[in-house]
py3Dmol code that shows the C-alpha trace and the ligand (Angstrom):
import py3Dmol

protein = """\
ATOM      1  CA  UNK A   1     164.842  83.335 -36.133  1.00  0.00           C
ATOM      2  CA  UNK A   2     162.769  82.326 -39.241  1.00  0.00           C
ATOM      3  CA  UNK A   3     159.037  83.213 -39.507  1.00  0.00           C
ATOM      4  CA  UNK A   4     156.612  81.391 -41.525  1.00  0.00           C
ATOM      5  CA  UNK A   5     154.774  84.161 -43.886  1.00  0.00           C
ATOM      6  CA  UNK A   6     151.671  82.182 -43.796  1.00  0.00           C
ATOM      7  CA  UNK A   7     151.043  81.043 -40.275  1.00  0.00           C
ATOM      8  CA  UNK A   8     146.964  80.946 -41.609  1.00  0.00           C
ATOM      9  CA  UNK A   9     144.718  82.559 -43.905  1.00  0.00           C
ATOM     10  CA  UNK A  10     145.931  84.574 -46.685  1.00  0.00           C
ATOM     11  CA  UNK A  11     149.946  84.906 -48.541  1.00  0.00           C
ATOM     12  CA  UNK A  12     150.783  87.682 -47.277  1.00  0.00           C
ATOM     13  CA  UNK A  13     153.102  90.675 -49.039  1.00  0.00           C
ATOM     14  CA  UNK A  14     157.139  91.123 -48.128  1.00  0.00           C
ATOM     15  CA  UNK A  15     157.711  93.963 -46.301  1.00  0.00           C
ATOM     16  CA  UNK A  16     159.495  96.416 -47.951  1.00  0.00           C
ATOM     17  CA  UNK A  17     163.121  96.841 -48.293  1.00  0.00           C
ATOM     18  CA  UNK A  18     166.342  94.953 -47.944  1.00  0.00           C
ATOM     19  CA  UNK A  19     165.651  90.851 -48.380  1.00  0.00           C
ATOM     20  CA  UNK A  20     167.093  87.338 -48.887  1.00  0.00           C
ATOM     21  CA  UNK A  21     167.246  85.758 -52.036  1.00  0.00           C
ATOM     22  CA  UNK A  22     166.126  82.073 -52.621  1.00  0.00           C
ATOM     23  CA  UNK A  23     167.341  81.619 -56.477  1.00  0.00           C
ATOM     24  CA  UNK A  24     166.435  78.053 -57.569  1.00  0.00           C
ATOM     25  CA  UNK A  25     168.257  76.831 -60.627  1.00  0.00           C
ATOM     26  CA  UNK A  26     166.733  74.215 -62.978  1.00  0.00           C
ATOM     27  CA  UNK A  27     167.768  71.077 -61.144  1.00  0.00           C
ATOM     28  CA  UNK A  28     167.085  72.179 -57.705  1.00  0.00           C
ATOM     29  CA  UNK A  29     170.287  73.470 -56.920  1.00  0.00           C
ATOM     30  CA  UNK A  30     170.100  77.071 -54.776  1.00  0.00           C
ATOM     31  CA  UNK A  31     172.100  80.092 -56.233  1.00  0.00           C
ATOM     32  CA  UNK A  32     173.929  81.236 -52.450  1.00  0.00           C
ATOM     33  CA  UNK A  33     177.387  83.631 -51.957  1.00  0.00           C
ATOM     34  CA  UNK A  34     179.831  81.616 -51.121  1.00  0.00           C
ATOM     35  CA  UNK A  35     183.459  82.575 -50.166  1.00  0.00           C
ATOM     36  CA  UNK A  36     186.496  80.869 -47.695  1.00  0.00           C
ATOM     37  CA  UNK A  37     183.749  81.963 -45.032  1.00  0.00           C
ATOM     38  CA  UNK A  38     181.193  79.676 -46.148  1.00  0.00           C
ATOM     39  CA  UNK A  39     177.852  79.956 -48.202  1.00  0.00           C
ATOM     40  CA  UNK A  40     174.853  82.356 -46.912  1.00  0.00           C
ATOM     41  CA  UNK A  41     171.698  83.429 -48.620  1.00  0.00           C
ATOM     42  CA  UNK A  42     171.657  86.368 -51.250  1.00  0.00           C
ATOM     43  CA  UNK A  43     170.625  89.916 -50.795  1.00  0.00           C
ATOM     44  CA  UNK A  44     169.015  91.974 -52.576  1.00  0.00           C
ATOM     45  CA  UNK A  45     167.556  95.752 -52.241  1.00  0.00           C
ATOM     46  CA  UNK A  46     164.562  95.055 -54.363  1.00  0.00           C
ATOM     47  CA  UNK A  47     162.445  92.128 -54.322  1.00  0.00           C
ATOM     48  CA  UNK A  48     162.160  90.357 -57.907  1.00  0.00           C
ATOM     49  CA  UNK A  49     159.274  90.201 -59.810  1.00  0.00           C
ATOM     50  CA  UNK A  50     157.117  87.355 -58.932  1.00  0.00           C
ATOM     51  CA  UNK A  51     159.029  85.775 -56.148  1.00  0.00           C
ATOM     52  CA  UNK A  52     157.151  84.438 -53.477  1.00  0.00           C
ATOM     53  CA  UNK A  53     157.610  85.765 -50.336  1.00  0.00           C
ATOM     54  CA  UNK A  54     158.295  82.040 -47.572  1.00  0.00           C
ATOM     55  CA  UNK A  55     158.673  84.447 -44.294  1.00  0.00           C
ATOM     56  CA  UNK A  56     161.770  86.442 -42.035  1.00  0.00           C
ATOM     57  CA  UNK A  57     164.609  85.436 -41.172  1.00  0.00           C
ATOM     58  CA  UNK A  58     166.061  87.826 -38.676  1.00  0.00           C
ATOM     59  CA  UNK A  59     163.352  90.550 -39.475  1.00  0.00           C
ATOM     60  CA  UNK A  60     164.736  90.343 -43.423  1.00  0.00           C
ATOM     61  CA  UNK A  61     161.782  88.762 -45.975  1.00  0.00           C
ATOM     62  CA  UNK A  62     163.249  85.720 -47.511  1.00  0.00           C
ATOM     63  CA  UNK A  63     162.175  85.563 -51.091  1.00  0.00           C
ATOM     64  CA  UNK A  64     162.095  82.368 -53.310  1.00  0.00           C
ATOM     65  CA  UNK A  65     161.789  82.275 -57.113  1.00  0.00           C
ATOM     66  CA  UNK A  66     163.104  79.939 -60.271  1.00  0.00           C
ATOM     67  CA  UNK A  67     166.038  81.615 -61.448  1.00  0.00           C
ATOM     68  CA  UNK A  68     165.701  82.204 -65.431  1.00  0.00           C
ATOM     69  CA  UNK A  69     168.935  80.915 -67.114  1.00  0.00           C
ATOM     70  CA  UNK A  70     170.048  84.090 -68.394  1.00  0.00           C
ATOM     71  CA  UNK A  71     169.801  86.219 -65.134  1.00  0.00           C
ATOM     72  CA  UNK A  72     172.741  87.700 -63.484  1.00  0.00           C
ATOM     73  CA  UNK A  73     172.970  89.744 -60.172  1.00  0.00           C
ATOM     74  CA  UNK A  74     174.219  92.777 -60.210  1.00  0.00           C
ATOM     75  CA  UNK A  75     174.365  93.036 -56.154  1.00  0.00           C
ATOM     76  CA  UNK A  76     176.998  90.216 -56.208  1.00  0.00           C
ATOM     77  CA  UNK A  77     180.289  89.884 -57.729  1.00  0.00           C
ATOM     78  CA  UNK A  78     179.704  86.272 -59.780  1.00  0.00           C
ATOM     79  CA  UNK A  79     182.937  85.069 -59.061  1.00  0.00           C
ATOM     80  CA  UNK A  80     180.976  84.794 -55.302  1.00  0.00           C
ATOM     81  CA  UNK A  81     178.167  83.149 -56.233  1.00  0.00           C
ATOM     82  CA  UNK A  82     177.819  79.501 -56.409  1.00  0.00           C
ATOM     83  CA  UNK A  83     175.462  76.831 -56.972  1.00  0.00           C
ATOM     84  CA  UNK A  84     174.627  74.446 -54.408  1.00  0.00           C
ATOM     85  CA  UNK A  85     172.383  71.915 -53.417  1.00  0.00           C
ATOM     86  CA  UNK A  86     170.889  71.546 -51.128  1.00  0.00           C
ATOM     87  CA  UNK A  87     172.312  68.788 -49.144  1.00  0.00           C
ATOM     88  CA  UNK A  88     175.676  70.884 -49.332  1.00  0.00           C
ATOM     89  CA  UNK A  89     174.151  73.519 -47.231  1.00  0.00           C
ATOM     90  CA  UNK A  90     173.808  71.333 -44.041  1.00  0.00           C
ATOM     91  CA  UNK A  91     176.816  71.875 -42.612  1.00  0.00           C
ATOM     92  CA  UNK A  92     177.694  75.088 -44.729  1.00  0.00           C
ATOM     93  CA  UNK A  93     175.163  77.717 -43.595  1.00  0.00           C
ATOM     94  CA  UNK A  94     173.463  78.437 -40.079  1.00  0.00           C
ATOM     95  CA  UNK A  95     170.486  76.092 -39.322  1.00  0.00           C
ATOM     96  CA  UNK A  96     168.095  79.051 -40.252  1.00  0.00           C
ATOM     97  CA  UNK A  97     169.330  79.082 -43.454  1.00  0.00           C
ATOM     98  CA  UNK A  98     168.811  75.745 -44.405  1.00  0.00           C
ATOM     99  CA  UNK A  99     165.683  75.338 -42.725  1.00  0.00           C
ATOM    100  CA  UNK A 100     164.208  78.672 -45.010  1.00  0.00           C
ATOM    101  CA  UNK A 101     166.161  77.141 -47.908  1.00  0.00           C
ATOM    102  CA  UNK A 102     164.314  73.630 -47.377  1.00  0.00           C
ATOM    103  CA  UNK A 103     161.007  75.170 -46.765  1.00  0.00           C
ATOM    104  CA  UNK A 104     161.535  77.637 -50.182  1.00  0.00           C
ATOM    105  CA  UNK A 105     162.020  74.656 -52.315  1.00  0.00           C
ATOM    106  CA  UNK A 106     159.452  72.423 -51.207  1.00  0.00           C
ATOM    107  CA  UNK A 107     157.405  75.771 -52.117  1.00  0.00           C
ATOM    108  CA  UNK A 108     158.716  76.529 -55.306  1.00  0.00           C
ATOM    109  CA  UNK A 109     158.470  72.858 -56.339  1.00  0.00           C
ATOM    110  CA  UNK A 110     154.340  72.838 -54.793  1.00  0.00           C
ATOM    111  CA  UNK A 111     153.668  75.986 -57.063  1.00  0.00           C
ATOM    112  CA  UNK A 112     155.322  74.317 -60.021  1.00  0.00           C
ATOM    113  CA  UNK A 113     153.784  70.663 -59.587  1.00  0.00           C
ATOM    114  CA  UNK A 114     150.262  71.526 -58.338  1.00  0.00           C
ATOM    115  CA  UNK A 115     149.025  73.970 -61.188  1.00  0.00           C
ATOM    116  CA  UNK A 116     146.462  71.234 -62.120  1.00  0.00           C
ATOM    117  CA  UNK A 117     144.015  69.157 -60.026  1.00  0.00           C
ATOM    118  CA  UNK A 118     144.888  65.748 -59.440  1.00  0.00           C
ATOM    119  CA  UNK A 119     141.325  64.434 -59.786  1.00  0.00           C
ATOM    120  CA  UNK A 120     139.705  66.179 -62.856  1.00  0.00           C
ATOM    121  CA  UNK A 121     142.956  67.692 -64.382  1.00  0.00           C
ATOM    122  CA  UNK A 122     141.869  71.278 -64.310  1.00  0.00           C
ATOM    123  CA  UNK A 123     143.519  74.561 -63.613  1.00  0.00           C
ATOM    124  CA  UNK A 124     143.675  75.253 -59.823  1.00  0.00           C
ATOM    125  CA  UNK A 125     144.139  78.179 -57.726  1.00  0.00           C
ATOM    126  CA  UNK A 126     145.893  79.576 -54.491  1.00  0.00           C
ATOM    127  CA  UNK A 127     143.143  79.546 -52.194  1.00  0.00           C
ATOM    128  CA  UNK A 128     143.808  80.084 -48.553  1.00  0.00           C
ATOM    129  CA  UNK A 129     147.845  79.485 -47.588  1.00  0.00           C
ATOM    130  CA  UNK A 130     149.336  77.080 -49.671  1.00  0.00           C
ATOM    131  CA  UNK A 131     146.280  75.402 -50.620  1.00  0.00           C
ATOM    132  CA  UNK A 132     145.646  75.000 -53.991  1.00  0.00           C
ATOM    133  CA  UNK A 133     142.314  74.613 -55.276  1.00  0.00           C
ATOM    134  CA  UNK A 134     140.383  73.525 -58.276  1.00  0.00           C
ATOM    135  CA  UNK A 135     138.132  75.642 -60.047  1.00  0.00           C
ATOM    136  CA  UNK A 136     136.529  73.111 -61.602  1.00  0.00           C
ATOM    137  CA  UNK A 137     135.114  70.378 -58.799  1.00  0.00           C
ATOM    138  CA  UNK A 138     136.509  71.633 -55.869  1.00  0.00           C
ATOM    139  CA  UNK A 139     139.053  69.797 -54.925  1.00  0.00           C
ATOM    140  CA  UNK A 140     142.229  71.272 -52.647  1.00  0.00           C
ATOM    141  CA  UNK A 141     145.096  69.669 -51.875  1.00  0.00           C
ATOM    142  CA  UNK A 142     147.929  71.515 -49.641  1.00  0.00           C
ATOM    143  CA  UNK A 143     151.881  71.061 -50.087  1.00  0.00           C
ATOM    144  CA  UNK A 144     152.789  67.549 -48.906  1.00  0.00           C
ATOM    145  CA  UNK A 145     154.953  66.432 -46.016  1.00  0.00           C
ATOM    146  CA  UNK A 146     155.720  62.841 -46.124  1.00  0.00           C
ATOM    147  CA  UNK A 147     156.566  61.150 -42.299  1.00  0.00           C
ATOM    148  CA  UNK A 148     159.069  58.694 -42.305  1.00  0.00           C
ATOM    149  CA  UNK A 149     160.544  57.024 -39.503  1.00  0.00           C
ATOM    150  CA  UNK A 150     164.183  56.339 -37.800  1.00  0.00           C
ATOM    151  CA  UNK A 151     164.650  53.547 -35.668  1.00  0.00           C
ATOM    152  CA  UNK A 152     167.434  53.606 -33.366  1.00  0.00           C
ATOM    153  CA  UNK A 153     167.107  49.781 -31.639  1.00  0.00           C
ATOM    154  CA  UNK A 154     169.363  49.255 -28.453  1.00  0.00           C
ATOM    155  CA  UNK A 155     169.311  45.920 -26.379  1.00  0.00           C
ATOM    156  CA  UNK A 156     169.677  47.651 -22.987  1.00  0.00           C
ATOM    157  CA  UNK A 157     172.709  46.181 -22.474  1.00  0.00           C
ATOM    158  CA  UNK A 158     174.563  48.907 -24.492  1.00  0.00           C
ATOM    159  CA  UNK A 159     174.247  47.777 -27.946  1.00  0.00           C
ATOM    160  CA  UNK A 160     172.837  49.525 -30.639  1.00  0.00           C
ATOM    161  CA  UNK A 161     171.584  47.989 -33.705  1.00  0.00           C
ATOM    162  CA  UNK A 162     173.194  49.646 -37.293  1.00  0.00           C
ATOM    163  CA  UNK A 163     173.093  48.836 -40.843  1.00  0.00           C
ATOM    164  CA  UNK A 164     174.510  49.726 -44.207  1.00  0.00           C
ATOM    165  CA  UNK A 165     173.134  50.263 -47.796  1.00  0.00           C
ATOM    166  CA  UNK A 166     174.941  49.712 -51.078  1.00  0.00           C
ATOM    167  CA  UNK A 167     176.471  53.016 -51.878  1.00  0.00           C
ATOM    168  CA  UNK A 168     177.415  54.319 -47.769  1.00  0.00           C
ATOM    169  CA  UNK A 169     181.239  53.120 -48.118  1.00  0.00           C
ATOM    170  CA  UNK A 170     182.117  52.389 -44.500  1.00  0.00           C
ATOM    171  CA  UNK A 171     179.010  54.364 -42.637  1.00  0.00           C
ATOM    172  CA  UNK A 172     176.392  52.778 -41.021  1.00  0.00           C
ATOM    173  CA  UNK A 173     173.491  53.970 -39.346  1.00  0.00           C
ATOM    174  CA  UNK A 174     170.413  52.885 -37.809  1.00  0.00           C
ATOM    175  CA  UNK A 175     167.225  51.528 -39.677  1.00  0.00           C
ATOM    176  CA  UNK A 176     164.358  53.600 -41.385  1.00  0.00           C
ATOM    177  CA  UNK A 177     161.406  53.683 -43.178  1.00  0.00           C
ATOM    178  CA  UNK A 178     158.454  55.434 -44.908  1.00  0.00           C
ATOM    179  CA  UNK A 179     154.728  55.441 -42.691  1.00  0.00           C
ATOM    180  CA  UNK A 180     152.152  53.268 -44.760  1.00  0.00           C
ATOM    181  CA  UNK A 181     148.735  55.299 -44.863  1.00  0.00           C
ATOM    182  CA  UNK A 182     146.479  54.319 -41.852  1.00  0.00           C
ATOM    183  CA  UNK A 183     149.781  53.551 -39.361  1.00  0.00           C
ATOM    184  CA  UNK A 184     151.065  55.184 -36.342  1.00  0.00           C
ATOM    185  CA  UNK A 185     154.824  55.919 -36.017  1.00  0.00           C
ATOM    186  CA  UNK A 186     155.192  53.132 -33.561  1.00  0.00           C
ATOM    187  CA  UNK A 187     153.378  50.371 -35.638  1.00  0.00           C
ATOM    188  CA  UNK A 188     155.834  51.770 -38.336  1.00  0.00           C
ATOM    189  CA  UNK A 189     158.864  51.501 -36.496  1.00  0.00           C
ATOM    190  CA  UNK A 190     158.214  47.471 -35.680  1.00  0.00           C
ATOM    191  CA  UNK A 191     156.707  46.948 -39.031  1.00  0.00           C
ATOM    192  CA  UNK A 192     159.888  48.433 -40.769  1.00  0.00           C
ATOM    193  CA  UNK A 193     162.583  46.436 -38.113  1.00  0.00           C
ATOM    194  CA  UNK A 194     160.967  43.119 -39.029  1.00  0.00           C
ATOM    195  CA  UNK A 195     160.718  43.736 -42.689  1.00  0.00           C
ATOM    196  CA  UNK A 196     163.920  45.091 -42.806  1.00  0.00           C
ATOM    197  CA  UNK A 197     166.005  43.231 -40.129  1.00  0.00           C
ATOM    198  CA  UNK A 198     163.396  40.539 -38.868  1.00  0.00           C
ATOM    199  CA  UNK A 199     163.940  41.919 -35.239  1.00  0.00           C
ATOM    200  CA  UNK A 200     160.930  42.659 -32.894  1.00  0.00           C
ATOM    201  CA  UNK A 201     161.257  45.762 -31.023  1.00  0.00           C
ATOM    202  CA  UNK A 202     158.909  46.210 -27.763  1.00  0.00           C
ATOM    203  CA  UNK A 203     158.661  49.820 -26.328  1.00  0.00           C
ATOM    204  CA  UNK A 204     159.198  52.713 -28.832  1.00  0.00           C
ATOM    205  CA  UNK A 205     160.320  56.535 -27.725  1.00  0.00           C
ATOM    206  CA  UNK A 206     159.694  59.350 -29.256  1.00  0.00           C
ATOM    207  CA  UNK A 207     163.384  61.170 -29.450  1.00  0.00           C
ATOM    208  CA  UNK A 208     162.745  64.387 -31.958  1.00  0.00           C
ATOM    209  CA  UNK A 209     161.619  64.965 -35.556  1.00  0.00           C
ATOM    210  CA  UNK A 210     163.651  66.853 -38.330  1.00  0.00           C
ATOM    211  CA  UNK A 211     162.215  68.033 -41.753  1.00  0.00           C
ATOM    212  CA  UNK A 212     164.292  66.958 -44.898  1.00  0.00           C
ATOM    213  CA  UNK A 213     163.229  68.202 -47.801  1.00  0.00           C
ATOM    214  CA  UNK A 214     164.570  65.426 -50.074  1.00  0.00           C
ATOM    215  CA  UNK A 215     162.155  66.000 -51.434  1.00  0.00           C
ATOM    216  CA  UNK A 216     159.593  66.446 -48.673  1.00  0.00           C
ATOM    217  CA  UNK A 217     159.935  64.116 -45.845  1.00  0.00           C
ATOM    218  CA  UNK A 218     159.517  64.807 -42.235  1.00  0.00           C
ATOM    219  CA  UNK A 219     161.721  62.166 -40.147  1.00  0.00           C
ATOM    220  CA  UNK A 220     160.424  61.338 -36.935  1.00  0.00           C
ATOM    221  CA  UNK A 221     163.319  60.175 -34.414  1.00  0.00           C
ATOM    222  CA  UNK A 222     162.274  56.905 -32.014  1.00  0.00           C
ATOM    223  CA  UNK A 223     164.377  54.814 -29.552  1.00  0.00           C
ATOM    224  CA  UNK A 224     163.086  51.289 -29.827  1.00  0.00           C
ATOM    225  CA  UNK A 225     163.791  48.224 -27.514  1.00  0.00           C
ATOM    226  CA  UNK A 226     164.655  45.065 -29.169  1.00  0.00           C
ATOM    227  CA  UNK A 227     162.640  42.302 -28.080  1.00  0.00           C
ATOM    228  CA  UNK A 228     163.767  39.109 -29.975  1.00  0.00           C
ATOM    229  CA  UNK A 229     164.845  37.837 -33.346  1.00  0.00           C
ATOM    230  CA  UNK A 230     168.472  37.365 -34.839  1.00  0.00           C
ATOM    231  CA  UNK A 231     169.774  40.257 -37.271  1.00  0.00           C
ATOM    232  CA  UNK A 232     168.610  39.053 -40.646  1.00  0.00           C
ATOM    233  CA  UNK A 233     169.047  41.843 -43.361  1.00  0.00           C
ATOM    234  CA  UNK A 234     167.002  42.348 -46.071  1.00  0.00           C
ATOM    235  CA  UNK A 235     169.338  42.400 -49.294  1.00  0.00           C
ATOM    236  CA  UNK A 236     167.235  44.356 -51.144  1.00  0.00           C
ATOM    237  CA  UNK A 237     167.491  47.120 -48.343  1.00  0.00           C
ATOM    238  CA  UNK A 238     170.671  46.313 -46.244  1.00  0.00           C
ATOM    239  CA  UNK A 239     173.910  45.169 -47.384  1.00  0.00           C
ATOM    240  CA  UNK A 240     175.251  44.663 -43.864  1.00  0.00           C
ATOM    241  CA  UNK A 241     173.222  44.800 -39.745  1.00  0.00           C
ATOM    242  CA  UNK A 242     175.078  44.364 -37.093  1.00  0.00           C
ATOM    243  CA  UNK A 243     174.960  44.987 -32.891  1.00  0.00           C
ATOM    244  CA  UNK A 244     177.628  47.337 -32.000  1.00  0.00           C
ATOM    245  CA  UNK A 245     178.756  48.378 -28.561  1.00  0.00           C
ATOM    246  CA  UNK A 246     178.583  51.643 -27.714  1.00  0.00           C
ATOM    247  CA  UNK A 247     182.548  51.839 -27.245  1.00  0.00           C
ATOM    248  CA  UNK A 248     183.137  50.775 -30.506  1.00  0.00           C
ATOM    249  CA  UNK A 249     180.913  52.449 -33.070  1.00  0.00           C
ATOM    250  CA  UNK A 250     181.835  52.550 -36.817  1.00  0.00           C
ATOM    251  CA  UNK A 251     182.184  55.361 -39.461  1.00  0.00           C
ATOM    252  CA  UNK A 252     178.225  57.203 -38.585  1.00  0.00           C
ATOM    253  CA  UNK A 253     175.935  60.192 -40.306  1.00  0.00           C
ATOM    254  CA  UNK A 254     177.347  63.838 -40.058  1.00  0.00           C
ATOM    255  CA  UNK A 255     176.064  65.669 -37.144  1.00  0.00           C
ATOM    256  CA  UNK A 256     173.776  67.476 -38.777  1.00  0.00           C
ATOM    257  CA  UNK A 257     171.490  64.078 -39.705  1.00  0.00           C
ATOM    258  CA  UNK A 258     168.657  63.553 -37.384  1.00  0.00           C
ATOM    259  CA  UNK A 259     170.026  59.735 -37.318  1.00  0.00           C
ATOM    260  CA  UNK A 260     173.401  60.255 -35.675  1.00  0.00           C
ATOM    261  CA  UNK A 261     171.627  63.046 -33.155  1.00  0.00           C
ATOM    262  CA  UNK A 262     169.834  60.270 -31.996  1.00  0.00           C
ATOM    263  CA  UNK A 263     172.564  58.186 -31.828  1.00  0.00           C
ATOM    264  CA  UNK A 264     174.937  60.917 -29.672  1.00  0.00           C
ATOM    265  CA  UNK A 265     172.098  61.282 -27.157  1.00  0.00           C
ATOM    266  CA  UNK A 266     171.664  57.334 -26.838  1.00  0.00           C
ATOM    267  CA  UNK A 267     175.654  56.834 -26.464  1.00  0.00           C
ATOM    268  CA  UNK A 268     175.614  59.823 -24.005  1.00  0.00           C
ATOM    269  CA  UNK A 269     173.220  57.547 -21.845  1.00  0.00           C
ATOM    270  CA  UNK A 270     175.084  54.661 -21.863  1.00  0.00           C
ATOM    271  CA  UNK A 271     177.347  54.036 -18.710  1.00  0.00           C
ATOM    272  CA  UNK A 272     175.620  56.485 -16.813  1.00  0.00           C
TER     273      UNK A 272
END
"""
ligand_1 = """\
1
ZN
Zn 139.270 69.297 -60.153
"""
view = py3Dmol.view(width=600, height=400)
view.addModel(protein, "pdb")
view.setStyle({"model": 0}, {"cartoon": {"style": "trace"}})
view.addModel(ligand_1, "xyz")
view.setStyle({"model": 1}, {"stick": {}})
view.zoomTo()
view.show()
């Protein structure tokens, strides 16, 4: 299980010993051992200089850091070592792992990016968690998390409603957007099905919430029933909408994708 290291107040220190390494490369791409087994996070007897300790994972601290160019690792044969970003790790690593990995570079990224305040310019400083304050006038700001939405829209009748984007080859999936400031997550989801599909959608579900740090979006899962309007894509969003039947479903998201858990649990309804 992963635990946060700041759950409030203070950073706190790594406990000594035996940890997990979170090496980010330039580009954003995590240094992780990977053999015929699959990838899993570094370890290390000794905690590098400067890293910044993100929490446990199974009792072990997980420690984050930029990776100098240079560096090599003496704990790992390099031939084992590979560099991977980190949409490859879905799929490749237990959940834990991504989620710590996800979390670490939204981190490392906030410590590089937020060095300076964004209203006067001047030098901030940790203050309490991640905040970072300014010296200057004041002004904190903490790391962001940006909510975005997914829209599954059925017809009750056993029709879902899925679309495609320039660039997904043969997948489809089902609509979403980004929450304007000032707007719940419901108002979102019929704001974004008009815009996007000019379809009205009446009652909206909550259905589960996944952080993707892409680069630091929280989706928010909703089942949505459509109301009225004909499928009319936007072309500068959608290439393709369509209804589909729940029998006959094209090419969809990997399972790990908050988008096609969604739409498993809405097919697993259907017929019953
Ligand atoms: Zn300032």
């Amino acid at each position: 299980m992963f635990v946060r290291a700041y759950p409030g107040g203070k950073p706190a220190s790594p406990p000594s010993g035996p940890s997990l390494l979170l090496p980010f490369v330039a580009d954003g791409e995590l240094l992780v051992h990977h053999d015929r087994h699959g990838a899993r996070l570094l370890r290390a007897e000794t905690a590098p200089e400067g890293a910044l300790f993100v929490g446990t994972l199974d009792g072990l601290p997980c420690l984050a850091y930029t990776q100098p160019s240079t560096a090599d690792d003496d704990a790992v044969e390099p031939e084992d070592i590979k560099r991977l970003g980190l949409r490859s790790l879905f799929g490749h690593m237990s959940d834990d792992e991504v989620t710590v990995a996800g979390y670490a570079s939204q981190l490392i990224r906030w410590q590089k990016n937020a060095r300076f305040c964004p209203a006067c310019g001047g030098p901030t400083h940790n203050d309490d968690g991640w905040n970072q304050k300014c010296a200057a006038c004041g002004f904190s700001h903490y790391p962001p998390a940006t909510p975005a939405v997914l829209i599954l829209v059925h017809d009750g009748a056993g029709n879902i409603l899925l679309a495609q984007k320039e660039g997904w080859g043969k997948r489809y999936s089902i609509l979403a957007g980004f929450v304007e400031p000032g707007e719940s997550l419901e108002d979102c989801c019929r704001r974004e099905t008009v815009e996007e599909v000019q379809v009205t959608v009446g009652e909206c579900t909550y259905d589960g919430s996944q952080p993707w740090p892409f680069p630091h979006q929280l989706m928010v899962g909703f089942v949505c029933r459509y109301e009225s309007g004909t499928i009319t894509p936007d072309p500068t969003e959608l290439s393709h909408a369509a209804w589909f039947h729940h029998t006959a479903l094209p090419e969809l998201p990997p399972s790990y994708a908050l988008s096609r858990q969604l739409i498993d649990r809405w097919v697993a309804q259907q017929g019953k």
